[in-house]
PDB file of N, H, CA, C and O in Angstrom:
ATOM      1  N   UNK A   1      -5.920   6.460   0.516  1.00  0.00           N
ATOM      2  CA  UNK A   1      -6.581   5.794   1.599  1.00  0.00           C
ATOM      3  C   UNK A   1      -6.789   6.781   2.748  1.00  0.00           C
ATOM      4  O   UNK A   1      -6.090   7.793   2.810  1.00  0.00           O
ATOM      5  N   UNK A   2      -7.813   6.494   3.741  1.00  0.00           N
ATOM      6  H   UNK A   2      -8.381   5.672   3.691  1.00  0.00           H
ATOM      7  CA  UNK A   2      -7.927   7.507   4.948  1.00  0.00           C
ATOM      8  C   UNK A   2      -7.496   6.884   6.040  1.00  0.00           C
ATOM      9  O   UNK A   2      -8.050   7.239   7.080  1.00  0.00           O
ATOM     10  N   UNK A   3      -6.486   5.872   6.144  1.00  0.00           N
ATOM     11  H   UNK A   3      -6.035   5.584   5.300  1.00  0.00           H
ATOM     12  CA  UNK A   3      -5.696   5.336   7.364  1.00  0.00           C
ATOM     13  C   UNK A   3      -4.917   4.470   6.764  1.00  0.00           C
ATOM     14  O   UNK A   3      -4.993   4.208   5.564  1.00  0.00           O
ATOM     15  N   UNK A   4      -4.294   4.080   7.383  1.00  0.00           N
ATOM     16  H   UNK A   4      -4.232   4.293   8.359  1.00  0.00           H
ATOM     17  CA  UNK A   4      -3.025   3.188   7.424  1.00  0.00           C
ATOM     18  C   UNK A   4      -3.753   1.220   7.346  1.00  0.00           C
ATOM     19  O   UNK A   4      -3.292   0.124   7.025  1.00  0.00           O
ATOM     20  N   UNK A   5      -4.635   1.580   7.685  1.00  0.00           N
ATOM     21  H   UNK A   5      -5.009   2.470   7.946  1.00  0.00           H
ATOM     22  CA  UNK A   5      -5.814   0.639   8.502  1.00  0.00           C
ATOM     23  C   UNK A   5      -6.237  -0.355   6.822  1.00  0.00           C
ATOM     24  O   UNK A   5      -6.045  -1.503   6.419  1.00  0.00           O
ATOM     25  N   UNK A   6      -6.773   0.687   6.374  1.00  0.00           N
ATOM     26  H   UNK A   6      -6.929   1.618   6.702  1.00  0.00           H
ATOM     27  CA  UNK A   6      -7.325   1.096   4.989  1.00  0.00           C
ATOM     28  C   UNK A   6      -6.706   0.268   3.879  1.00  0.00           C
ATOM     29  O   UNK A   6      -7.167  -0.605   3.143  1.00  0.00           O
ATOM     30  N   UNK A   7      -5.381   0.890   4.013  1.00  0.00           N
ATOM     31  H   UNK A   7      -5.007   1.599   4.611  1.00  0.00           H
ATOM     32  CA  UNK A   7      -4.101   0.201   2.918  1.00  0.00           C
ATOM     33  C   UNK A   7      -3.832  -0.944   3.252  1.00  0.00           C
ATOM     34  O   UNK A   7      -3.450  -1.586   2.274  1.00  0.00           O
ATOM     35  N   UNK A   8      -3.853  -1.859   4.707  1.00  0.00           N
ATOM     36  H   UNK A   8      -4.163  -1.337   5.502  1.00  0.00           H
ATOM     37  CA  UNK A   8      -3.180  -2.869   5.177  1.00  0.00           C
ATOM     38  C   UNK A   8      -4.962  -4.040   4.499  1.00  0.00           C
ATOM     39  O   UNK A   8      -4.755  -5.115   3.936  1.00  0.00           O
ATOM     40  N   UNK A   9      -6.117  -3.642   4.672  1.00  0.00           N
ATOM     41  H   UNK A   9      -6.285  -2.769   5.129  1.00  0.00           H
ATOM     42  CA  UNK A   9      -6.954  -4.086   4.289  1.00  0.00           C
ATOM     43  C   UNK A   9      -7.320  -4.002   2.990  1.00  0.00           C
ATOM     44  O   UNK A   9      -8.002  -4.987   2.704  1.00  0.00           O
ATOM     45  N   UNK A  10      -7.154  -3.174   1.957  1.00  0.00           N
ATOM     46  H   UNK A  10      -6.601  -2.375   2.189  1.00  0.00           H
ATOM     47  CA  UNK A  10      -6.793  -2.906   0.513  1.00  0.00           C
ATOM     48  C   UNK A  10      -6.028  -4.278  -0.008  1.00  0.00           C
ATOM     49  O   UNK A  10      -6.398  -5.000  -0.934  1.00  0.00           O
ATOM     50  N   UNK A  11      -4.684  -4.468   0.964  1.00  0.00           N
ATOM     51  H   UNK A  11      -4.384  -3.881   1.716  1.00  0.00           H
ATOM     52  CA  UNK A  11      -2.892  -5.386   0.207  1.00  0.00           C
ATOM     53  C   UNK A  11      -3.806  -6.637   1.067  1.00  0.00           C
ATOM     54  O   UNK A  11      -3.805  -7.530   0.221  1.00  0.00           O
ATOM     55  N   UNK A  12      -4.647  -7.234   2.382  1.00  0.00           N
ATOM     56  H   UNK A  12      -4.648  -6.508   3.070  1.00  0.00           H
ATOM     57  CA  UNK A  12      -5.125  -7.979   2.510  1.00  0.00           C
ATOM     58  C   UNK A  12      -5.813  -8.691   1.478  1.00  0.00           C
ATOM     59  O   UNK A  12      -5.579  -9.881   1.265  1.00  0.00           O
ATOM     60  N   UNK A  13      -6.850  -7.870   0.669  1.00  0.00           N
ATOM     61  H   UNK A  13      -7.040  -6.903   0.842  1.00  0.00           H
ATOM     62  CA  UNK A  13      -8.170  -8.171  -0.069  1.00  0.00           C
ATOM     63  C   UNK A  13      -7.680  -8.280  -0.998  1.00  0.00           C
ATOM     64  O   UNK A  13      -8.426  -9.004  -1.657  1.00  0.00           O
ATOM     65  N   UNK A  14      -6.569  -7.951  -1.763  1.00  0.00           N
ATOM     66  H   UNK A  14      -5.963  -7.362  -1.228  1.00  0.00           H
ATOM     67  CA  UNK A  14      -5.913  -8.388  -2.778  1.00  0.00           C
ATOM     68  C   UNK A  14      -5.067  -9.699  -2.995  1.00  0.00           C
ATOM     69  O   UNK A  14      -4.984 -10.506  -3.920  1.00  0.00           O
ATOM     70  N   UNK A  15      -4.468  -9.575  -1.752  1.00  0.00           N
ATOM     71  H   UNK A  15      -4.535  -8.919  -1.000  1.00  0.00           H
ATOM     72  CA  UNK A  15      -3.635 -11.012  -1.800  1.00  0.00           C
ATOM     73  C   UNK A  15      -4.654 -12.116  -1.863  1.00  0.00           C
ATOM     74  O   UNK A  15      -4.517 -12.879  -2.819  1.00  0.00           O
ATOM     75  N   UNK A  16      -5.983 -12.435  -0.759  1.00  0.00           N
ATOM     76  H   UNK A  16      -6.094 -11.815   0.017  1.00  0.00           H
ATOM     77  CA  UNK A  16      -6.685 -13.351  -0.690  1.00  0.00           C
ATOM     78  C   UNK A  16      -7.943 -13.187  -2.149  1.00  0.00           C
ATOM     79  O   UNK A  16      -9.115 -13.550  -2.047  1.00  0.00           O
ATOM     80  N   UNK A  17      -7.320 -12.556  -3.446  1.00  0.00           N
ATOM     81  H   UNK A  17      -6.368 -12.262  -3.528  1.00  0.00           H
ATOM     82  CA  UNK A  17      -7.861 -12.425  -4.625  1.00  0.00           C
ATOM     83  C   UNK A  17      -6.845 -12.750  -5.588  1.00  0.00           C
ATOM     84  O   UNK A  17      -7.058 -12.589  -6.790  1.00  0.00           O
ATOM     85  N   UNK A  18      -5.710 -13.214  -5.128  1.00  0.00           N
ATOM     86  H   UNK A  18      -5.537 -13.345  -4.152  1.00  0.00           H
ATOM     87  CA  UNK A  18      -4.713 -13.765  -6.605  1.00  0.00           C
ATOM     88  C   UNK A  18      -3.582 -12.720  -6.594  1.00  0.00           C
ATOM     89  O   UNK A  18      -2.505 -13.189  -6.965  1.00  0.00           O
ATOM     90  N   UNK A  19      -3.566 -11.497  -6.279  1.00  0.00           N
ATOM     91  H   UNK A  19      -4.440 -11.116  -5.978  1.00  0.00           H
ATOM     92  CA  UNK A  19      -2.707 -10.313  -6.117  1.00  0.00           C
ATOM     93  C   UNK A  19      -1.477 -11.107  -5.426  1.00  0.00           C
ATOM     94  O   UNK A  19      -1.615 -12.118  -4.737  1.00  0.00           O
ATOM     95  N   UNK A  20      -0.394 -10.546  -5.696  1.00  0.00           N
ATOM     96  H   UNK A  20      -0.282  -9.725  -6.256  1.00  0.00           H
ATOM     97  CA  UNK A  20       1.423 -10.938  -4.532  1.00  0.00           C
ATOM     98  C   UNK A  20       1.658  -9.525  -4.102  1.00  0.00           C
ATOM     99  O   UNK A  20       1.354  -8.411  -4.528  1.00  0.00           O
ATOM    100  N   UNK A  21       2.397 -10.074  -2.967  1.00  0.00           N
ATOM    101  H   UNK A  21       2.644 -10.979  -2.621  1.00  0.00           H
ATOM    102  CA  UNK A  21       3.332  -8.301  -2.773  1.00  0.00           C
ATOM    103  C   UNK A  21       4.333  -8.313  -3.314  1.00  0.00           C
ATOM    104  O   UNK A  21       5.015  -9.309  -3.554  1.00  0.00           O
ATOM    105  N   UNK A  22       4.575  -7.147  -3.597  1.00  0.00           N
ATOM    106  H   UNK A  22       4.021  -6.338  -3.402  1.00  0.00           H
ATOM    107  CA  UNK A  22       5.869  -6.625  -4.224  1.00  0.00           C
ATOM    108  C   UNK A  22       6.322  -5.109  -3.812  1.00  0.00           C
ATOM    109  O   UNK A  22       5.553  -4.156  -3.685  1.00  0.00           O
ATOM    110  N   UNK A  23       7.252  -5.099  -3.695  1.00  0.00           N
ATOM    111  H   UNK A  23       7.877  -5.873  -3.798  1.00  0.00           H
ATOM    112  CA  UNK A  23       8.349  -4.035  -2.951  1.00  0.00           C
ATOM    113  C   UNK A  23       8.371  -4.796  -2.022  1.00  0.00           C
ATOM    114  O   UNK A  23       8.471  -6.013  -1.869  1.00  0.00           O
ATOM    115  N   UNK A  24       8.221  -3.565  -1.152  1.00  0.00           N
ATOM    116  H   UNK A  24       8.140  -2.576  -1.277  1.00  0.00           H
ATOM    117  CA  UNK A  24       8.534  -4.700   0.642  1.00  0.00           C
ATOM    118  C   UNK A  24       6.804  -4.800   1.317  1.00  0.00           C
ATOM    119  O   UNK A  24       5.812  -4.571   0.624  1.00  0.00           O
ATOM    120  N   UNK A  25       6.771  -5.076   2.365  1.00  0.00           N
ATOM    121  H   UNK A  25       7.576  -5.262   2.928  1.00  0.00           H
ATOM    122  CA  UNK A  25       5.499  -5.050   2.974  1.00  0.00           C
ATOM    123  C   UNK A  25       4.963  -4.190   3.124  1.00  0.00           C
ATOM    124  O   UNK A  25       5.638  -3.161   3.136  1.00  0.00           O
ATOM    125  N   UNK A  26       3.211  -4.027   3.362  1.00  0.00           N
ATOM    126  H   UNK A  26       2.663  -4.864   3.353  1.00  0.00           H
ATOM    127  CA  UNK A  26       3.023  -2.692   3.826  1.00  0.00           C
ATOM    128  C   UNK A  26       3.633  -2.306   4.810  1.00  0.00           C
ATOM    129  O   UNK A  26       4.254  -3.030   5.587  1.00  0.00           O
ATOM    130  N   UNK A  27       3.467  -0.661   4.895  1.00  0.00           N
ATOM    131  H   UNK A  27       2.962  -0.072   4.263  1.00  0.00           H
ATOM    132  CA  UNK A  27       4.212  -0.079   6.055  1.00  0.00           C
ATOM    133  C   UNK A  27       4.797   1.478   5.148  1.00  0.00           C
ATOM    134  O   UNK A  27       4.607   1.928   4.019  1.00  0.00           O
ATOM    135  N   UNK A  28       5.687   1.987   6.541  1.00  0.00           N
ATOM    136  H   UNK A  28       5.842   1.621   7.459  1.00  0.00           H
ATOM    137  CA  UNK A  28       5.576   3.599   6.809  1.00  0.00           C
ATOM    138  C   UNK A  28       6.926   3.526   5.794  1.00  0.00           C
ATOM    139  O   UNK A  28       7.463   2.419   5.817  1.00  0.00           O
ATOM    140  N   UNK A  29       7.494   4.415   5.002  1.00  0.00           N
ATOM    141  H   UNK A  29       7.058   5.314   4.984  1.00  0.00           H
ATOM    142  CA  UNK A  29       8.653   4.739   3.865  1.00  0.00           C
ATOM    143  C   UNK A  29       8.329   6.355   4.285  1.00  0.00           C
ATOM    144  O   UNK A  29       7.332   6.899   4.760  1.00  0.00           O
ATOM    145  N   UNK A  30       9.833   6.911   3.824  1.00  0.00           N
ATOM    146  H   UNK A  30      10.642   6.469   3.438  1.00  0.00           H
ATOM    147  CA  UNK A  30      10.033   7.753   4.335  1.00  0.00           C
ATOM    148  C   UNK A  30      10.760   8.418   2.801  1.00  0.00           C
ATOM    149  O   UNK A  30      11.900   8.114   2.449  1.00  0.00           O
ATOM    150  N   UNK A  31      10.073   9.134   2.201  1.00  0.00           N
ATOM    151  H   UNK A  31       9.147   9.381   2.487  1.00  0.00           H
ATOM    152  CA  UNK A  31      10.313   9.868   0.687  1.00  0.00           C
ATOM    153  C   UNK A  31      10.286  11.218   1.027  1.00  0.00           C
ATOM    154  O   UNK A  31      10.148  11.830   2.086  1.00  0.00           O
ATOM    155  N   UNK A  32      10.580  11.759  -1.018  1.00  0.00           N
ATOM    156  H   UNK A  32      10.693  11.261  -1.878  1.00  0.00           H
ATOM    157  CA  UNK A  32      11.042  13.100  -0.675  1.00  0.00           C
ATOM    158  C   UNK A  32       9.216  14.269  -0.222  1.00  0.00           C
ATOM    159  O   UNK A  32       8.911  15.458  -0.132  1.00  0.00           O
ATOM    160  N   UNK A  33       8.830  13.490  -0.141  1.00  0.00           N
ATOM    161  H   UNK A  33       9.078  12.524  -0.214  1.00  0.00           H
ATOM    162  CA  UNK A  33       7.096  14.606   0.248  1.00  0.00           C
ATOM    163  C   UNK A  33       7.399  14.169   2.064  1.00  0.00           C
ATOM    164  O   UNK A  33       6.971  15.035   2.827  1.00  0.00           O
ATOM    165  N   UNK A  34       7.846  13.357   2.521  1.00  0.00           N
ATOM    166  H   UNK A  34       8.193  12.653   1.901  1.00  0.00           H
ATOM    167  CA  UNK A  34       7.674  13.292   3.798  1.00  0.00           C
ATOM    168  C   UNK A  34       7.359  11.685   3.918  1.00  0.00           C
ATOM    169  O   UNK A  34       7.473  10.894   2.981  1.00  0.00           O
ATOM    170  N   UNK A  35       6.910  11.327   5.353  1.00  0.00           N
ATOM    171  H   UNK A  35       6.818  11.969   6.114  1.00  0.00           H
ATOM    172  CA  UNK A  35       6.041   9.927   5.518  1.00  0.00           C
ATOM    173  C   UNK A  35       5.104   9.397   4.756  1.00  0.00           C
ATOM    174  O   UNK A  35       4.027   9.976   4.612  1.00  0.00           O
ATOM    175  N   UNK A  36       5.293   8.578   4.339  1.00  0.00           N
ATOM    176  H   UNK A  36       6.168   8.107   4.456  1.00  0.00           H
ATOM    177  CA  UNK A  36       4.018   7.963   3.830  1.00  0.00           C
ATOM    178  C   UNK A  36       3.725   6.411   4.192  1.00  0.00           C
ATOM    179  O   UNK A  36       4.653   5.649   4.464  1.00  0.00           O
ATOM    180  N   UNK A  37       2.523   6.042   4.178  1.00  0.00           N
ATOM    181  H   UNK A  37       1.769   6.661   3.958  1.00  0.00           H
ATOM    182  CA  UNK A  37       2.255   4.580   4.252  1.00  0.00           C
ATOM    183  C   UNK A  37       1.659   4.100   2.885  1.00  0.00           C
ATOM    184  O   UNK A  37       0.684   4.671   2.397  1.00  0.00           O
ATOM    185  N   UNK A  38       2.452   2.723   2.103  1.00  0.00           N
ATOM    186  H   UNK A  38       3.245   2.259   2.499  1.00  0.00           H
ATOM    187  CA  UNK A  38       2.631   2.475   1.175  1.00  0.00           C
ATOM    188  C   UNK A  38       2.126   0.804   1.537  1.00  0.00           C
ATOM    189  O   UNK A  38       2.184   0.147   2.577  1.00  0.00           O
ATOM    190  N   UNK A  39       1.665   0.518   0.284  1.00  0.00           N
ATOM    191  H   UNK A  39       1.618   1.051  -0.560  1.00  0.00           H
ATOM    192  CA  UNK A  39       0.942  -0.819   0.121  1.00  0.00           C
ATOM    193  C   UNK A  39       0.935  -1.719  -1.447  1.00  0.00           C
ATOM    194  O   UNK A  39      -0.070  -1.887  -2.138  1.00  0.00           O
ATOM    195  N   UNK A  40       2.086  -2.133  -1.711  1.00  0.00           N
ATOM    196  H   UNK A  40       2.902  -1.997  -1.150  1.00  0.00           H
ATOM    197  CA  UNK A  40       1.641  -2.225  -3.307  1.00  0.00           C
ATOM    198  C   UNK A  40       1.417  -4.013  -3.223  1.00  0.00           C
ATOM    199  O   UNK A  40       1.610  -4.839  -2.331  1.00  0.00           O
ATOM    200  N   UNK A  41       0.849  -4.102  -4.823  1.00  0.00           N
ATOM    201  H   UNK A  41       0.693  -3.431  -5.547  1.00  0.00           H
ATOM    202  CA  UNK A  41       0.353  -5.502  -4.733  1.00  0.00           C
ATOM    203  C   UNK A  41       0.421  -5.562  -6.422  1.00  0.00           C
ATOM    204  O   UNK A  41       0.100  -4.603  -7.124  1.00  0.00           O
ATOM    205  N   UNK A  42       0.865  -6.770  -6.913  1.00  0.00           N
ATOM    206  H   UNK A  42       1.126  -7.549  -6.343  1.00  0.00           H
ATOM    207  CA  UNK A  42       1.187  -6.901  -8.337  1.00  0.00           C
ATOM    208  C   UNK A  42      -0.189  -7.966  -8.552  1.00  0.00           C
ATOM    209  O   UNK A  42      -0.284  -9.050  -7.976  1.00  0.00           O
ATOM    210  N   UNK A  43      -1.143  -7.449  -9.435  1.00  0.00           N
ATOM    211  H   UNK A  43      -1.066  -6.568  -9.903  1.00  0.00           H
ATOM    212  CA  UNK A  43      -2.648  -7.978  -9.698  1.00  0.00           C
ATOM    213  C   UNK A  43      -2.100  -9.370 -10.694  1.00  0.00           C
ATOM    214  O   UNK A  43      -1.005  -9.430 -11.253  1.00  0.00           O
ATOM    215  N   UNK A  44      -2.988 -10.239 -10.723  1.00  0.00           N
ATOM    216  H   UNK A  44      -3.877 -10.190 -10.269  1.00  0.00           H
ATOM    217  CA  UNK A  44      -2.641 -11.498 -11.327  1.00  0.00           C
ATOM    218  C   UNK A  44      -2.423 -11.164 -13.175  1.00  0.00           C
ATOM    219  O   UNK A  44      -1.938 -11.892 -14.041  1.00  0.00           O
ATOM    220  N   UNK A  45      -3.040  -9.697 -13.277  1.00  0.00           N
ATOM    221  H   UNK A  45      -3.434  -9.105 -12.573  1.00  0.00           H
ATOM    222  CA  UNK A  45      -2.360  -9.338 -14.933  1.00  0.00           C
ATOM    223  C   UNK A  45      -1.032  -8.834 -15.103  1.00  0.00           C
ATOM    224  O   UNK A  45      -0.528  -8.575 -16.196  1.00  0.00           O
ATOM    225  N   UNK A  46      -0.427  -8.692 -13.876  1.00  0.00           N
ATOM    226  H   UNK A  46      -0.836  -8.903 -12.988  1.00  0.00           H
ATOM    227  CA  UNK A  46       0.510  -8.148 -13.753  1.00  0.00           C
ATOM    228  C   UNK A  46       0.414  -6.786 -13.759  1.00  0.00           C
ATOM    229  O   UNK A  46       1.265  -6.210 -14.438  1.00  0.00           O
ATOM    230  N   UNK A  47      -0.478  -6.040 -13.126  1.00  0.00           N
ATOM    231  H   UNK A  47      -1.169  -6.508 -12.575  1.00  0.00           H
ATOM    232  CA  UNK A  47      -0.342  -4.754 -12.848  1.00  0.00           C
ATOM    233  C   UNK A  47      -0.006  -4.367 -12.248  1.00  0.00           C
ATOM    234  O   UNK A  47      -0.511  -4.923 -11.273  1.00  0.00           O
ATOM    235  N   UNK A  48       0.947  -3.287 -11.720  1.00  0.00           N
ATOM    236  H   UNK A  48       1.357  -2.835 -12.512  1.00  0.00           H
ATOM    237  CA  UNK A  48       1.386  -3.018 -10.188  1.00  0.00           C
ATOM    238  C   UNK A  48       0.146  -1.632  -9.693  1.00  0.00           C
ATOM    239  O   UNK A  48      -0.381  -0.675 -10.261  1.00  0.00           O
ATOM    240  N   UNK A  49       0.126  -2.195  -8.442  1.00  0.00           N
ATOM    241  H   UNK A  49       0.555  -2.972  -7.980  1.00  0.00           H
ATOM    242  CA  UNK A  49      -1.301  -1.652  -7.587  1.00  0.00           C
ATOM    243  C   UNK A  49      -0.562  -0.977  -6.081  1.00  0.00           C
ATOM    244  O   UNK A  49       0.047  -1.728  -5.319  1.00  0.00           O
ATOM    245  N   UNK A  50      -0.735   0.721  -5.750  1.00  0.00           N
ATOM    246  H   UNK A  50      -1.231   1.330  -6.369  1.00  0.00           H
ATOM    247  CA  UNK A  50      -0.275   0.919  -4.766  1.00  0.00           C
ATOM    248  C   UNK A  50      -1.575   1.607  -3.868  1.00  0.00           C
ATOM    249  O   UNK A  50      -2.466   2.373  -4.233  1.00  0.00           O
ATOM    250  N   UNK A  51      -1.352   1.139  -2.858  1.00  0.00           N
ATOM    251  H   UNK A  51      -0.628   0.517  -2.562  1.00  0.00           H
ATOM    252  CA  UNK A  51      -2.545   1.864  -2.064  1.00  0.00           C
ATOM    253  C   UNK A  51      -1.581   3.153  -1.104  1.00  0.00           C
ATOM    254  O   UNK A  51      -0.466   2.879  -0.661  1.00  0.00           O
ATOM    255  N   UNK A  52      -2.109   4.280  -0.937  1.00  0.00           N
ATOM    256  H   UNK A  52      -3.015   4.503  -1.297  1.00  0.00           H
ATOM    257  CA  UNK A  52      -0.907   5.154  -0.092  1.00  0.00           C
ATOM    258  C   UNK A  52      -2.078   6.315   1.263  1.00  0.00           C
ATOM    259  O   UNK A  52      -3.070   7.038   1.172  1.00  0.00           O
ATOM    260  N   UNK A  53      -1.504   6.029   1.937  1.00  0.00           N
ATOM    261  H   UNK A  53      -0.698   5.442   2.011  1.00  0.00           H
ATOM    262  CA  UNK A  53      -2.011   7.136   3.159  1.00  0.00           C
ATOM    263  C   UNK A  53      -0.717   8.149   3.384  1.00  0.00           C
ATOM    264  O   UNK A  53       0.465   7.823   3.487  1.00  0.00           O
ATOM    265  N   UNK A  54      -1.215   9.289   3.424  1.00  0.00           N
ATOM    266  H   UNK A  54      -2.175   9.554   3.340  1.00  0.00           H
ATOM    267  CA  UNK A  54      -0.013  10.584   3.939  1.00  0.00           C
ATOM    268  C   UNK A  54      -0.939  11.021   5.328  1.00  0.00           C
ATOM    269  O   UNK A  54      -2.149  11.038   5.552  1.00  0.00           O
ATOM    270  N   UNK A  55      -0.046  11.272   5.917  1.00  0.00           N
ATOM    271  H   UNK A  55       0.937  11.258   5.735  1.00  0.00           H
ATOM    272  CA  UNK A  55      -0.744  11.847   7.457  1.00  0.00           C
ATOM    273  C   UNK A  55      -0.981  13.567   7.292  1.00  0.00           C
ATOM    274  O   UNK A  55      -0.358  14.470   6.735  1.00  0.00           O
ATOM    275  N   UNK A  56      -1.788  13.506   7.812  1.00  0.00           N
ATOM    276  H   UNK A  56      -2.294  12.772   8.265  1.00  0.00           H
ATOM    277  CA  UNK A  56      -2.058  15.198   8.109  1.00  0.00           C
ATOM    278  C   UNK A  56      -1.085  15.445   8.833  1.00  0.00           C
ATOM    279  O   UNK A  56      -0.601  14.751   9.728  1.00  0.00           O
ATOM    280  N   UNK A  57      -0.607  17.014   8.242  1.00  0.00           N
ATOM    281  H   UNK A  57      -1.001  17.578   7.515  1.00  0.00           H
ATOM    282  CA  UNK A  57       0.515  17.975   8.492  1.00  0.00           C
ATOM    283  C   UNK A  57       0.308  18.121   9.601  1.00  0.00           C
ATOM    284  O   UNK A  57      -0.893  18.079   9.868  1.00  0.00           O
ATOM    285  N   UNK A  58       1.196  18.341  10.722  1.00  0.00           N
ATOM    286  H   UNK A  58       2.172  18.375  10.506  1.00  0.00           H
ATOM    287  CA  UNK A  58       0.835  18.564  11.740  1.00  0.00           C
ATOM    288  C   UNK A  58       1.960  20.449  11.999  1.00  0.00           C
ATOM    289  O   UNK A  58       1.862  21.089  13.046  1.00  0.00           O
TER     290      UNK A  58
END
């Protein structure tokens, strides 16, 4: 994704399509690459679906 913005509208458009969340909510997780913003959504086939933004290195 190219924002944080992006992913929260991605896990939106999914849920109001049959999709659930699963893990925790979107939002910022903190792994071994650094920050990331994470978005997953389990599709009504049961697929698991992650949307992810990493921030530019600063």
């Amino acid at each position: 994704m190219d924002s944080p913005e992006q992913a929260d509208a991605f896990h939106a458009a999914g849920v109001a399509n049959g999709s659930t969340t699963c893990e925790d909510p979107p939002g910022w997780r903190d792994g071994s690459v650094g920050k990331l913003y994470l978005a997953y959504l389990r599709d009504p086939d049961g697929n698991k679906l992650c949307a992810l933004y990493r921030p530019p290195k600063v």
